[in-house]
C-alpha positions, 0 to 999 in steps of 0.5 A: 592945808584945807580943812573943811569948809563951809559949804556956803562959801563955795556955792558960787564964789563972787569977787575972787581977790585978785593978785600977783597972777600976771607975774607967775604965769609970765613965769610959766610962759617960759617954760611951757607954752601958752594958750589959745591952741598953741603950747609945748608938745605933746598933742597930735591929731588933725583939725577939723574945718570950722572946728574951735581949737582948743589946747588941755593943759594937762602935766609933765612928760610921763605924768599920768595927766598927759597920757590920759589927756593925749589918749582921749584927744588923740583918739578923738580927732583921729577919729573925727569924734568931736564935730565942735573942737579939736583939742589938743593935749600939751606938756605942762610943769604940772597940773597945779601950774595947768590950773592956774594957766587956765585960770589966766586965760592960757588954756580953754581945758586944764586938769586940776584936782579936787584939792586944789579947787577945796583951796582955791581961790585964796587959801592954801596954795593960793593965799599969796597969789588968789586965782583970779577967776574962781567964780567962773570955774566949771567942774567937767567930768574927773578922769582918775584917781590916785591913790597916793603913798609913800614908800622908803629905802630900807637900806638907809632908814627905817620909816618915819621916825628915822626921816627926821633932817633926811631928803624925801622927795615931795613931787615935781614942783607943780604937780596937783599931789604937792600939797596934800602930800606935803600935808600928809608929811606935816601929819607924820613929822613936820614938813619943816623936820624934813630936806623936802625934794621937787624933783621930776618923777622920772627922776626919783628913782635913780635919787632913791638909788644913790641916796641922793633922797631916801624916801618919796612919795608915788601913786597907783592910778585907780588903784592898781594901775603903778607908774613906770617910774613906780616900776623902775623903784620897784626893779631897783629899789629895796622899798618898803611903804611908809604906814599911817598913823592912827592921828592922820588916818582920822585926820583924813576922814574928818579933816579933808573934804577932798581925800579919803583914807583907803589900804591898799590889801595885798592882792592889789598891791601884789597885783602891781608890785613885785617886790612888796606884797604887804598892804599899803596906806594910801590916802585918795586925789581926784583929778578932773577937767576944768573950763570956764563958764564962759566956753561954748555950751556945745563944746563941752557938751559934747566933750562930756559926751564923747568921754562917756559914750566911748569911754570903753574904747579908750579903756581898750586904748590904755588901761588907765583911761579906767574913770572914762566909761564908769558915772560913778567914778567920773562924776561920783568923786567931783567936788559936791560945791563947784559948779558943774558947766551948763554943757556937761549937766545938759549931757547928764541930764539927758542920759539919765546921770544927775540925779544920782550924784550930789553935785551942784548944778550951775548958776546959768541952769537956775 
């Protein structure tokens, strides 16, 4: 998994290596539709007359990547608030998969984390099949962010040292929380020591239930905001957290660039929780939205405007929206290296937000 990094390599990355895309997102065009304003499900909203269509790759059904994706769109254009687009947000495997859809062309917007742009374009996850376009990849604005734990089923192991050879389920196959919750593992006990499950989070609660997988990880967003599927574990599972060891809470402080070590106390964890009250070891994921640098400068101007100007009236629409009003959220936690789209950085700059964040301006802006 990603170690730091050399800043160098990131400051604009030319020549990404080339390989093997063609045939994964051929794969991915079965299940989940493809590009250019069309795609599978999920987006509602009208279309403005003369108005760019565009189509947000965001995650699978339930997922938070969808729901945040189709509260803004939908709030959007219901409300005529983009003048230049009408965007709409589609069901994805997940938002690993979006990103690499984007990078394809698929998509004109994809949710990706900052972990995934630490390995992009060819380590990691993308050691076999390098993105293709990495060097055109515009960071927009983050849109929330995890806070990643793993949890067990007391009445049939008893944490780590109990897990070695048993099923834990790792994510679904394409979210953007596989790999570094897969690194975590590795950490703790060797992911090869483990019977790693891909399985959809809506249904990891009932696998838990019947022993089917005997430990899994899940998510707060923004701290105390828990999945429903959280909630139904929480209902119907007797759980407990699988705590950190002292190795992998420095490792996350000196190792990952991307992620940061954070407990949860037990007011927080009370505060979403009803069945455990006790603190929990947690390690940070930022989720943002991607495009190229190729996409209409006053697209995504205005994008990045609307997101921030109305974020208080999204947070009014769903309490997880909470990144959408608050700088240092939204742009705090982006990757310091990737360059940010010459759209956005105008909107910051006119509002008075670049300044206070170290962020790398785009190659156009120089």
């Amino acid at each position: 998994m990603s170690d730091k990094h050399d800043s160098n390599r990131r400051t604009f990355i030319k020549g990404a290596a080339t390989a093997g895309i063609l045939g994964v997102a051929g794969c991915l065009d079965q299940t989940a539709g493809g590009g250019g304003g069309g795609g599978d499900g999920g987006g509602t909203g009208t279309e403005s007359q003369g108005a760019e269509q565009w189509t947000l790759g965001t995650s699978s059904q339930g997922s938070s990547s969808f729901r945040i994706g189709s509260t803004w769109t939908s709030y959007a254009n219901q409300n005529d608030l983009l003048d230049s687009v009408d965007v709409e947000a589609v069901i994805t495997e997940g938002t690993s998969a979006s990103y690499r859809r984007f990078d394809a062309g698929q998509y004109e917007m994809s949710g990706t984390t900052t972990q995934l742009l630490e390995d992009s374009p060819d380590e990691g996850a993308y050691a076999d099949q390098p993105l293709e376009n990495f060097d055109s990849i515009r960071q927009v604005r983050g849109y929330m962010g995890f806070y990643n734990f793993g949890l067990y089923n007391a009445d049939k192991v008893s944490g780590w040292d109990d897990l070695e050879g048993k099923s834990v389920a790792i994510s679904s196959p394409g979210s953007g929380t596989r790999p570094p919750v897969e690194w975590l593992v590795d950490q703790e006990i060797g992911l090869d020591n483990i019977d790693n499950r891909y399985m959809a989070f809506a249904d990891i609660p009932s696998a838990l239930r019947s022993g089917q997988v005997d430990a899994a990880f899940t998510w707060t967003v923004n701290q105390d905001i828990a999945q429903g599927w959280f909630q139904e574990i929480d209902a119907t599972v007797n759980w407990k957290p699988l705590q950190f060891s002292d190795s992998t809470k420095q490792a996350l402080s000196d190792d990952l660039s991307y992620s940061t070590y954070v407990q949860l106390d037990e007011e927080t964890v009370s505060s979403f929780s009803e069945n455990y009250s006790g603190p929990i070891d947690s390690f940070t994921l930022t989720y943002l939205y991607a495009v190229k640098a190729s996409a209409s400068n006053d697209v995504v101007y205005d994008i990045a405007k609307f997101t921030h100007e109305h974020g208080e009236d999204l947070v009014e629409e769903d309490e997880v929206m909470g990144f959408f009003p608050d700088a240092d959220a939204f742009l705090g936690t982006l990757h310091p290296d990737v360059p940010i789209h010459q759209g956005a950085y105008e909107y910051y700059k006119e509002a008075g937000l670049w300044e206070e964040y170290d962020l790398t301006a785009p190659p156009e802006a120089n």
